[in-house]
C-alpha positions in Angstrom: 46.0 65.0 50.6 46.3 63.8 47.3 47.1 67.1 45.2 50.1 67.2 48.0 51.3 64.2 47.5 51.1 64.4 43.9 52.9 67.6 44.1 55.4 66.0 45.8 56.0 63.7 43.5 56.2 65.8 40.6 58.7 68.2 42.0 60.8 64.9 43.2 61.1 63.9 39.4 61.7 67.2 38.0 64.4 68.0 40.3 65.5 64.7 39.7 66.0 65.5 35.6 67.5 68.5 36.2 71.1 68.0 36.4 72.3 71.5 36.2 69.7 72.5 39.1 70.7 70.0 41.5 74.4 71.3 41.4 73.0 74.6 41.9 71.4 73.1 44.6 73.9 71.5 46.6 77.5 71.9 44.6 77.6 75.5 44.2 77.2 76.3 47.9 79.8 73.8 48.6 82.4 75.7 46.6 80.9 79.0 47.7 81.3 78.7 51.4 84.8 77.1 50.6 85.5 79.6 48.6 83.9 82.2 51.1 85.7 81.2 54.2 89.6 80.3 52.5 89.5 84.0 51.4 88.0 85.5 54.6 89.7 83.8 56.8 93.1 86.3 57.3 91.3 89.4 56.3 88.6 88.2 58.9 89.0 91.4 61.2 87.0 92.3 64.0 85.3 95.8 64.2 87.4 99.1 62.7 86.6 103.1 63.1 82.8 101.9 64.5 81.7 103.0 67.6 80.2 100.9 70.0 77.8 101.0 73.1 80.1 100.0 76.4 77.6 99.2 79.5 79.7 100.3 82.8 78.3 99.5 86.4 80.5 101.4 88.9 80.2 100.3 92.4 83.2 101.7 93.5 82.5 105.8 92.6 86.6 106.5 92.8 89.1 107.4 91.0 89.2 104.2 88.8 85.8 104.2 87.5 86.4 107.7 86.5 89.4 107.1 84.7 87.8 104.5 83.3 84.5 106.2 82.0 86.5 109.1 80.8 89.3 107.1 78.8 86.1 105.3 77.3 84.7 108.4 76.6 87.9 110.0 75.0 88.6 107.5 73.1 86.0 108.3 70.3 84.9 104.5 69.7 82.4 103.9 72.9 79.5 105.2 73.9 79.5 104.6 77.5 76.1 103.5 79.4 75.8 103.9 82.8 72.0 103.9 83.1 68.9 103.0 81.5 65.5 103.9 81.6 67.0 106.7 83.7 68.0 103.6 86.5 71.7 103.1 86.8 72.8 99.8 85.6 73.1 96.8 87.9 75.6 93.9 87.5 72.7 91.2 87.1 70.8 94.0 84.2 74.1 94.2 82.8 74.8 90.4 82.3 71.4 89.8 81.0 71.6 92.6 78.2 75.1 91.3 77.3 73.9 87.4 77.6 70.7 88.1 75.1 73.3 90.1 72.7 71.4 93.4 73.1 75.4 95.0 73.8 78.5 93.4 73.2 80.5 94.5 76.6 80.1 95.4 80.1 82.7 96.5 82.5 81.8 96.3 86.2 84.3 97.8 88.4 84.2 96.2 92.3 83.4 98.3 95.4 86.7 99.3 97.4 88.8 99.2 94.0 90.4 102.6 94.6 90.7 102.0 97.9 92.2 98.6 97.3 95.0 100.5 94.7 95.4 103.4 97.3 96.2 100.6 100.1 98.8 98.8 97.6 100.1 102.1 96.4 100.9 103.0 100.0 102.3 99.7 100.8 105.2 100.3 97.8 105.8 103.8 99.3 106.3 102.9 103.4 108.7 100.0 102.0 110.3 102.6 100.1 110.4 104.9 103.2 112.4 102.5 105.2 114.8 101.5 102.8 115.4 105.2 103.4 115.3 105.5 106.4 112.1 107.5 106.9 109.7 106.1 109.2 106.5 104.2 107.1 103.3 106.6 107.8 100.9 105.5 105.0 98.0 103.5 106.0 98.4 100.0 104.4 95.4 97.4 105.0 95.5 93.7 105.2 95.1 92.7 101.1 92.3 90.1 100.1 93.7 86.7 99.1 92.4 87.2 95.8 92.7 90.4 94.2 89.6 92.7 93.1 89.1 92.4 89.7 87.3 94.4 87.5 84.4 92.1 85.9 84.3 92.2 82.1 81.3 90.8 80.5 81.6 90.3 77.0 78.6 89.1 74.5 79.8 85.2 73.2 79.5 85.8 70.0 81.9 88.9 70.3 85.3 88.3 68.0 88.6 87.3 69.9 90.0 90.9 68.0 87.3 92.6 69.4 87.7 91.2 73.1 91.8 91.8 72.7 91.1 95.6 72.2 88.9 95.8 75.3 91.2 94.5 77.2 94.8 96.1 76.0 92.2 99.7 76.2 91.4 99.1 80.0 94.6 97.3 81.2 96.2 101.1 80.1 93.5 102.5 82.3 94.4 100.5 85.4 98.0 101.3 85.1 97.3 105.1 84.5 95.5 105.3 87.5 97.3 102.5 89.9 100.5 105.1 88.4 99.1 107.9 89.3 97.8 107.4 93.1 101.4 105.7 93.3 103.3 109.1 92.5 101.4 111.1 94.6 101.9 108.6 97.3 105.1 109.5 96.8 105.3 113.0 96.8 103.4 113.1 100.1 106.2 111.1 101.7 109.1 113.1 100.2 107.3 116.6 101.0 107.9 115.1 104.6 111.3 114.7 104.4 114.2 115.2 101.7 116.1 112.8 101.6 119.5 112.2 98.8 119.5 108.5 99.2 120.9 106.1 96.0 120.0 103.0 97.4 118.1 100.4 95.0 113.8 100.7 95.5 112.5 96.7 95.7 110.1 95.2 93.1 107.1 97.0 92.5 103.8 95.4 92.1 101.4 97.5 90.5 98.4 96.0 89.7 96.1 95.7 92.9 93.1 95.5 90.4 93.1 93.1 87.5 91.0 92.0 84.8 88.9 89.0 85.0 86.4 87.6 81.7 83.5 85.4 82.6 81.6 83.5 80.1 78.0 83.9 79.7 76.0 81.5 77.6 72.8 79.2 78.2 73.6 76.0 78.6 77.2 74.0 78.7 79.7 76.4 78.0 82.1 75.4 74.7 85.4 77.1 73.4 84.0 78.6 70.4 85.1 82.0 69.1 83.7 83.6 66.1 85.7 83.4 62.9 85.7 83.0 59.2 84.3 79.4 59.3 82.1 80.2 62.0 80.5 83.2 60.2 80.7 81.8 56.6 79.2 78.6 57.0 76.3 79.2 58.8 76.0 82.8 56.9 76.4 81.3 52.8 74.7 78.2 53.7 71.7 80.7 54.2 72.0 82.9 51.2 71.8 79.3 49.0 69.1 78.4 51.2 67.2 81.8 49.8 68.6 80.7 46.0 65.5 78.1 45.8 63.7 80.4 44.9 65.6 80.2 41.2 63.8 76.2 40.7 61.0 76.9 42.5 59.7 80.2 40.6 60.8 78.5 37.1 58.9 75.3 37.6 55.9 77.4 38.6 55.8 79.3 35.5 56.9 76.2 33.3 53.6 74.6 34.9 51.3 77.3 33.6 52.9 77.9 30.4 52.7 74.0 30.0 49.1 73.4 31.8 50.4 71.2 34.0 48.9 73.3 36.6 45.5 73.0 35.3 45.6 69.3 35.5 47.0 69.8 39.4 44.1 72.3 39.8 41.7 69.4 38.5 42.1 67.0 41.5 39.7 67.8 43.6 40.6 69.7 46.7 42.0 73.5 47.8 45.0 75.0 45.8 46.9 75.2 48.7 47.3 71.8 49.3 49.5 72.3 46.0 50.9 75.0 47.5 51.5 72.4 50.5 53.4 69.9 48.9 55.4 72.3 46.9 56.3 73.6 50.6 57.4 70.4 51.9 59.2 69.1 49.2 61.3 72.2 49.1 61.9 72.7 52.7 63.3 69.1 52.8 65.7 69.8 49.9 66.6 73.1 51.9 67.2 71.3 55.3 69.2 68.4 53.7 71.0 71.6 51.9 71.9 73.1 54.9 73.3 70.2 56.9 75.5 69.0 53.9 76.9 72.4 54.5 77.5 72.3 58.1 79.2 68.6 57.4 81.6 70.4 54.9 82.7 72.9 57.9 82.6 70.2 60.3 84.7 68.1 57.9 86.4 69.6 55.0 87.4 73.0 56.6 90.1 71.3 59.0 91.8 70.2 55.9 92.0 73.3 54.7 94.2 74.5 57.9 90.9 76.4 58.9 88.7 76.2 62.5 86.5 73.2 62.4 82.5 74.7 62.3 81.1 74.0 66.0 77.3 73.4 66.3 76.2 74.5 69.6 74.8 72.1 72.2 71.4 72.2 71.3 70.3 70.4 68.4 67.0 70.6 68.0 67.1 74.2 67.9 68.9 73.8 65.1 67.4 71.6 63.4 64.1 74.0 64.0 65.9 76.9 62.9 67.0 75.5 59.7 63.5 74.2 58.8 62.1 78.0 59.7 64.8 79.2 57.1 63.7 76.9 54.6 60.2 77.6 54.9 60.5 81.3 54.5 62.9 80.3 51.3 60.6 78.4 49.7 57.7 80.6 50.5 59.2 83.6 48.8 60.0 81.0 46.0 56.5 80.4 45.8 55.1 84.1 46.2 58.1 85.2 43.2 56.7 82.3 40.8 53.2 83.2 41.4 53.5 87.2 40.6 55.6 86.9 37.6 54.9 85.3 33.9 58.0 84.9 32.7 60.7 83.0 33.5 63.4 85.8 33.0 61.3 88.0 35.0 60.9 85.7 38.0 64.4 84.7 38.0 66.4 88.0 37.6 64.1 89.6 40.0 64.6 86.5 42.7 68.3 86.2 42.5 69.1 90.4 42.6 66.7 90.8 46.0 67.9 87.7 46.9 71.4 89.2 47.0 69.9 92.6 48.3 68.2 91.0 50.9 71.8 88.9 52.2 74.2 92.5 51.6 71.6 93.9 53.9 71.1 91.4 56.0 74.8 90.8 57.5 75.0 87.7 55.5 78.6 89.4 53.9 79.5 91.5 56.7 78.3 91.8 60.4 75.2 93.9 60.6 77.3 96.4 63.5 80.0 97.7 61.0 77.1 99.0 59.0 75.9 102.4 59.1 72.6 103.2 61.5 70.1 102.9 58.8 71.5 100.7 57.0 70.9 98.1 60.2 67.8 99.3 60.8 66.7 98.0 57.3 68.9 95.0 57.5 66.9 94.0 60.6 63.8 93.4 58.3 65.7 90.8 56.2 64.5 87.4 56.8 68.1 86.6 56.2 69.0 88.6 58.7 66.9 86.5 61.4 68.1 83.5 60.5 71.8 84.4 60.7 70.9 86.3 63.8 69.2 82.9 64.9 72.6 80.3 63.8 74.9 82.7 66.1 72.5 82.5 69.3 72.7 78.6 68.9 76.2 78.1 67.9 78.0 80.8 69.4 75.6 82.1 72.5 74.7 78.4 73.3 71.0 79.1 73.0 68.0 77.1 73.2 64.8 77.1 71.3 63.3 79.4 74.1 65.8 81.7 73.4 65.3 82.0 69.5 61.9 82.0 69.5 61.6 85.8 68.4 63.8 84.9 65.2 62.0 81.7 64.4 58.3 83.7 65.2 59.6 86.4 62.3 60.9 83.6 59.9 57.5 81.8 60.2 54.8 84.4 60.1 56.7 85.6 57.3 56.5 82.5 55.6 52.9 82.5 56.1 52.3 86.0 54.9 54.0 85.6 51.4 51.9 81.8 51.1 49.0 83.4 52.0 49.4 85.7 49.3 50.3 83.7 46.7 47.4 81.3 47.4 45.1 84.2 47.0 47.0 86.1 43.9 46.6 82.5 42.3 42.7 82.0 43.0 42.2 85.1 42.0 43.7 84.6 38.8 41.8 81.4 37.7 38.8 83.0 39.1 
């Protein structure tokens, strides 16, 4: 206990004489994530020539979930899903996938949706008829109060540009086919009968089906939408999390090259209980790091005519999640100083993979517009996780349940780069 305090201590006064390392600390990624969303924010475009998995649960089997599947299908930038596991798709299984973020949309189209278009189709055409004077013959039945609707599921965190393409895509498919089953409606009834009359038709209402959006989310649902401070904020405030490993490598070289580590190593007690303090100390500073920059979305952004940053509802899981990132930060800070001996080495080599590991890890750009490999190596970023964790809180409304897979990655990493630095370092004096 008393090497961690001590440790403690020493990094508190050294941070505190550095001047030029606490505004790399905590100025920088202010005007970073300024910068970052001001420049973003018009350019800040939802998904372009990518194609994407569309989940489709048809439990009508007519003529619109055809034309629905197909125009998908043709249109080069879905890969349509209809089953899984060789099991068609259920509504619920479709929610769930699109709730955790495993997909971005589902479309479920209603039983009796062609037959609710046919109905309405038929209904235009006997009106027609007897403005004509031809006897109405189509079967019409009574209409629902509320019109079928085919149920769109999209994930929250999915971009309003994104979502507005979905839904200009299949609002052309409804008309097609609600156009379609209304001409040959009307070719039956003509074949019956010619008929030269000039007379004017009534209003036509073509939609029988419409489109409907329901939210998904845990918890209390909030109006958030993803956009340049949403995805900058949280995304930078990460990458400058990761940047601690710049003071934390240097002062751990400075300390051998000085033998200040030797006089550490002579209070009695394990090495890492050095290694201990050095961890809490840093994960504090990264914590109190992130939240200033939350406060500047929360605060500064609205001045700046941009979205204020939104937080989620749950808290804590923030809180947790920010403390995970900063532990794996300061970690790989530790594990960087403790393989090099030189300073130049330590740092050049910290700051490049640091800005390897965010490039990859959909800190600059969302991991989906990326090419297949490239996302499968970007899912191994710790970056990555933590990002991946910020969105399910603030945009998915998740709990701490629900990011436990992130936060389990974040941490045992963490552990594993300590671990090994502990040992690289014993080994050494030994």
């Amino acid at each position: 206990m008393l090497r961690t305090i001590a440790t403690i201590r020493k990094e508190w006064l050294l941070l505190l004489r550095d001047k030029a390392g606490l505004a790399l600390l905590f100025l920088m990624p202010v005007v970073l994530i300024t910068v970052m969303a001001v420049i973003q924010d018009a350019p800040f475009k939802d998904y372009q020539e990518v194609k994407f998995d569309i989940l489709t649960v048809d439990n009508d089997h007519g003529r619109l979930g055809r034309y629905i599947r197909e125009g998908l299908g043709q249109s080069g930038q879905f890969n349509v899903i209809d089953s899984l596991d060789e099991k068609p798709l259920s509504e619920a299984r479709a929610a769930q996938l699109i709730r955790e973020g495993e997909y971005k949309i589902s479309i479920t189209i209603p039983k009796g949706s062609t037959g609710e278009i046919v109905s309405n189709a038929n209904k235009i055409v006997n009106d027609i008829s007897k403005r004509m004077g031809l006897p109405a013959q189509l079967p019409v039945k009574t209409l629902a109060s509320d019109s079928l609707a085919v149920q769109l599921y999209f994930d929250p965190a999915a971009k309003k540009a994104f979502k507005s393409a979905i839904y200009q895509a299949l609002d052309n498919f409804l008309t097609q086919v609600q156009t379609d089953l209304l001409l040959e409606r009307i070719q039956l009834q003509l074949r019956r009968r010619d008929s030269t009359a000039t007379d004017t038709f009534p209003a036509i209402r073509l939609k029988a089906v419409a489109l409907k959006e329901t939210a998904l989310g845990h918890g209390r649902q909030i109006d958030v939408i993803s956009n340049s401070v949403q995805h900058n904020v949280p995304a930078w405030s990460i990458f400058a999390m990761f940047f601690i490993v710049i003071p934390i490598a240097g002062n751990m070289i400075r300390e051998r090259e000085d033998g200040s580590l030797v006089r550490m190593k002579l209070i009695p007690g394990s090495y890492l209980s050095i290694l201990a303090g050095k961890l809490l100390f840093f994960v504090g500073i990264c914590v109190v790091q992130f939240y200033l920059m939350m406060l500047v979305g929360i605060y500064v952004m609205p001045l700046l005519d941009l979205p204020q940053l939104q937080l989620g509802v749950d808290h804590a899981a923030g809180l947790l999640t920010a403390a995970s990132i900063g532990i794996t930060a300061t970690a790989y800070g530790i594990f960087i100083g403790t393989i090099f001996k030189t300073p130049n080495q330590a740092l050049n080599f910290g700051a490049i993979s640091i800005v390897i590991l965010s490039a990859i890890g959909g800190i600059w750009i969302p991991l989906e517009v990326m090419p297949e490999k490239i996302q499968a190596v970007g899912r191994l970023s710790p970056l990555s996780w933590g990002l991946n964790a910020i969105n399910d809180i603030y945009l998915r409304n998740g709990n701490i349940r629900y990011i436990l897979p992130d936060i389990t990655r974040l941490l045992a990493c963490g552990l594993l780069l300590l671990c090994t630095a502990g040992w690289i370092e014993q080994r050494r004096a030994g």
